[in-house]
N, C-alpha and C positions, 0 to 999 in steps of 0.2 A: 209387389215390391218393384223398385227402379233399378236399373242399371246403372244408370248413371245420370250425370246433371253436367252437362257441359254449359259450360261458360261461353256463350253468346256474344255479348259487350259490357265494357265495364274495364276488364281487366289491364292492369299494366298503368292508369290512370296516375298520374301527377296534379296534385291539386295545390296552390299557394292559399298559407294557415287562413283561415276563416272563410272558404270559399265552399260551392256546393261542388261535390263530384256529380256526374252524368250517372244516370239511373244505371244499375248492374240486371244483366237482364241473364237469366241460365233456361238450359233448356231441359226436360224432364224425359226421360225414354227409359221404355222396357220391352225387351226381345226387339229393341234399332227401331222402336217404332216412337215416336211423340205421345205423351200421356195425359190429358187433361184434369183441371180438376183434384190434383193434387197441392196440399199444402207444401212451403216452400219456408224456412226459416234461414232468414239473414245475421247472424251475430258480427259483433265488432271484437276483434281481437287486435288491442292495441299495445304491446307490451312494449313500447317504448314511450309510450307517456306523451302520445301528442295530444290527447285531448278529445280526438273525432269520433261521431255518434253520430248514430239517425236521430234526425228531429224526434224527440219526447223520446228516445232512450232505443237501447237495442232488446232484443232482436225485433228484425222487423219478419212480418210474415206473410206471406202474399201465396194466394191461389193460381194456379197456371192454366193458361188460357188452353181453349181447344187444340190448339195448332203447338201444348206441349213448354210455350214459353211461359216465364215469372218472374215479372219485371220488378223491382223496388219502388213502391207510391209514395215512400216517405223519402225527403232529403237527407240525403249524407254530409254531413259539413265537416271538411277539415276541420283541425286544433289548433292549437296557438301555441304547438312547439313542432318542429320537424321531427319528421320521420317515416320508418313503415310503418304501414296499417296491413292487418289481414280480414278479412270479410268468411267470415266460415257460413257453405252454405249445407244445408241438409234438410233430406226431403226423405220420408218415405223406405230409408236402408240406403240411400244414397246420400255422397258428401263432393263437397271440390271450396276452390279457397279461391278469390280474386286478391291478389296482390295490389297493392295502391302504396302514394307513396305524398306527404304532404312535404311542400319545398316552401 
């Protein structure tokens, strides 16, 4: 099991409607140490209707590298209304959310 998944880069992101956000990258540890090799799921939680998804639909699922990080390989595109976006990540009994925000 993880302890946690800290959020790396990615977060806090403003993106103008139709454009791609910067890859969201977290990091995976268990007992403060880096975990490799664990699955990683990206969903889109958009409840205010702007429209934003990873290319070909959410969630996106990515493997983490030795060194404990799991980066996003599919693009994120803003929508074509403003707003928040939340990105809910979870891995393994572990969770965390990246905050974004389309202008």
């Amino acid at each position: 099991m993880l302890d946690a998944l800290t959020l790396i880069a990615g977060d806090g992101q403003r993106v103008e409607q139709r454009k791609d956000f910067a890859p969201l990258v977290v990091l995976a540890a268990a007992d403060g140490e880096p975990v490799g090799g664990r699955m990683v799921s990206f969903f889109v939680d958009d409840p205010e209707g702007t429209g934003t998804d990873f290319r070909g639909g959410s969630p996106v699922r990515v493997t983490t590298a030795s060194d404990g990080t799991g980066t996003t390989d599919v693009p994120l595109i803003a929508g074509d209304a403003p707003g928040a976006v939340q990105i809910k990540v979870i891995a393994d009994g572990a969770s965390s959310a990246f905050s974004l925000e389309v202008v």
